[in-house]
N, C-alpha and C positions, 0 to 999 in steps of 0.2 A: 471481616474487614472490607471486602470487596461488594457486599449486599450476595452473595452467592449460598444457594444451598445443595453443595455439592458437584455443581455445574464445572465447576472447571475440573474437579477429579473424574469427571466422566469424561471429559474432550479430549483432557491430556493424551492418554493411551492410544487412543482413535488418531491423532493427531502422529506419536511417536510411530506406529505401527507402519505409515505409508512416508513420514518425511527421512530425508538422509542424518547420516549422524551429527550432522556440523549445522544439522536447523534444529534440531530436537529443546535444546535449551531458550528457544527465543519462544514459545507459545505461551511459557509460564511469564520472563518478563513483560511480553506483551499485553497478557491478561493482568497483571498485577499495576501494570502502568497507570498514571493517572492522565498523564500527558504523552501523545505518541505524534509525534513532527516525521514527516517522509519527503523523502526528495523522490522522484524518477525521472528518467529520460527518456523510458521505453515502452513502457506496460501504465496501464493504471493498478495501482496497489492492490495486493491482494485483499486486503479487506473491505476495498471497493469493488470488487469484481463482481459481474452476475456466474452463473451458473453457464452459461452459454460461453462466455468470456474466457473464465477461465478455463474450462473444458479445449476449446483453441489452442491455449498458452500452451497448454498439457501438451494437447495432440502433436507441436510440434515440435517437443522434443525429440533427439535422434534415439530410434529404440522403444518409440513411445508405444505400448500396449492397452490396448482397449479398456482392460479390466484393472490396471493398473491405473490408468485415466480416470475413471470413474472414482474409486477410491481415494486419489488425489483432489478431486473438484470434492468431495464429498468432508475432505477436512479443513478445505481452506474455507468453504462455508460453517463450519461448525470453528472456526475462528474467528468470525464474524461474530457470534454470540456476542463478544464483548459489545457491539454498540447496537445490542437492543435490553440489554439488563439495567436496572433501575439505576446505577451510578456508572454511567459509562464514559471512557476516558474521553480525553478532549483531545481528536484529530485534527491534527493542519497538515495540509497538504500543498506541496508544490510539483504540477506539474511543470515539465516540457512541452511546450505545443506541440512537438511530432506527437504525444503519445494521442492526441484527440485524432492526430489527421493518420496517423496508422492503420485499418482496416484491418485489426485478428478477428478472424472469421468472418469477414465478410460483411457487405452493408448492415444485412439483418440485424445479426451479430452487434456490431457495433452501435448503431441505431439506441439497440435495447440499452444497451452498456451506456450509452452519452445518456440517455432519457435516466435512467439511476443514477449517474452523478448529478444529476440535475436535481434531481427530491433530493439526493444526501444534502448537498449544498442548503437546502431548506432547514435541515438540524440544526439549532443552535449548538451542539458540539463539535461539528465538523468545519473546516473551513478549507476548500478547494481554491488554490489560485495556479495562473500559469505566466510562465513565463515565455514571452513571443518571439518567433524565432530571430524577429528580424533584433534582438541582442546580440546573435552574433555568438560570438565566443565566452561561454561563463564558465563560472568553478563547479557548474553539474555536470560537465562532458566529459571528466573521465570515470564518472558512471553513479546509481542509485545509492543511498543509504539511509536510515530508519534511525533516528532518537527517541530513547520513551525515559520517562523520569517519574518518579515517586519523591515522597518524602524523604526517604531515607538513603536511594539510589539512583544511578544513570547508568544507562547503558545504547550499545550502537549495536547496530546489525549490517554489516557490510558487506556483496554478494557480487560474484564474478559469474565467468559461463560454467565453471564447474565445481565453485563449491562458494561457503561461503562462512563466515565468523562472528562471533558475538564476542562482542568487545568494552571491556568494565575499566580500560586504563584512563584515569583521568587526562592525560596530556594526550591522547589522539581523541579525546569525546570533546575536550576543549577544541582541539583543530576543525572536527565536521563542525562544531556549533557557529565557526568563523565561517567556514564554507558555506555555513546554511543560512547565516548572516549577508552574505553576500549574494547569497539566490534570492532570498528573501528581498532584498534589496529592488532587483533586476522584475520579481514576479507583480503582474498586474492585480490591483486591488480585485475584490469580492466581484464589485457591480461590471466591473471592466470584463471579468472570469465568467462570468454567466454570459453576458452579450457572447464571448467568442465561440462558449461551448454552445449558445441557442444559434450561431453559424453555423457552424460542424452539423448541429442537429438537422437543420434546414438544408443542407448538401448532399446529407444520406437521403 
């Protein structure tokens, strides 16, 4: 169904082996998704993330270990998989503009990371907007969350500083959809989103 041969039985485990138990369930809806909508306020998404990027995210966690670091950048990249196989789902993303003006790891760091969202931008599946700060107060400041949708299902991924849930009830997937209605709202079109992130770019 998903154009895959095999691909996602191989990630999965790889994926389960280094995530905690309350993300474990999200790699399969997120691979099976056709539609995956994200909000952030902090981070650029993990399936926009480079390698360098996320490696940062990692390292500053409290407790963070080398070799566990590595393992971890090593599956959020092989979750990436989904948007280079031949039917890949259709990402919309809203940022936050602190996440551009943020610095994880450092100019270099970030430099690479903006110049990547910059080519994804180019995919006709993807679509990046941000929302600017000077909004002020919206319905994404009390924090990130992820809708992905299929024919036949929806579901939410909703994530604090120490744990996080996946979520199948329809009356809280209708509420983020209101939330995401109203980000969406507030978030600057396409061409408006490139000019800001070719700012950021030009700063680093």
């Amino acid at each position: 169904m998903l154009g895959l041969d095999g691909e996602l039985l191989e990630l999965l485990p790889a994926i389960r082996d280094v995530s905690p138990k309350w993300f474990r369930r999200w790699p399969a809806i997120e691979a099976a998704a056709k539609s995956i909508r994200i909000y952030q306020l902090a981070l650029v998404p993990g399936l926009l993330q480079t390698p360098a990027y996320a490696r940062a995210v990692f390292e500053g966690e409290p407790g963070a270990i080398p070799g566990e670091v590595e393992k971890a950048v090593n599956a959020r990249l092989q979750r990436q998989a989904i948007l280079s196989r031949a039917n890949p789902p259709s990402i919309s993303v809203i940022l936050d503009e602190s996440v551009l003006l943020r610095q994880i790891g450092g100019p270099e760091v970030m430099k690479e990371q903006v110049n990547y969202l910059l080519d994804m931008m180019t995919r006709p599946y993807v679509t990046v907007r941000v929302v600017p700060l000077s909004s002020c107060s919206t319905a994404g400041l009390i924090g990130p969350f992820v809708l992905a949708s299929d024919d036949e299902a929806n579901a939410a991924f909703l994530e604090n500083a120490e744990t996080g849930e996946v979520i199948q009830q329809a009356e809280m997937i209708h509420k983020l959809n209101q939330r995401w209605e109203r980000l969406s709202g507030l978030a600057q079109p396409t061409y408006e989103t490139v000019k800001i992130t070719m700012r950021v770019m030009e700063s680093l």
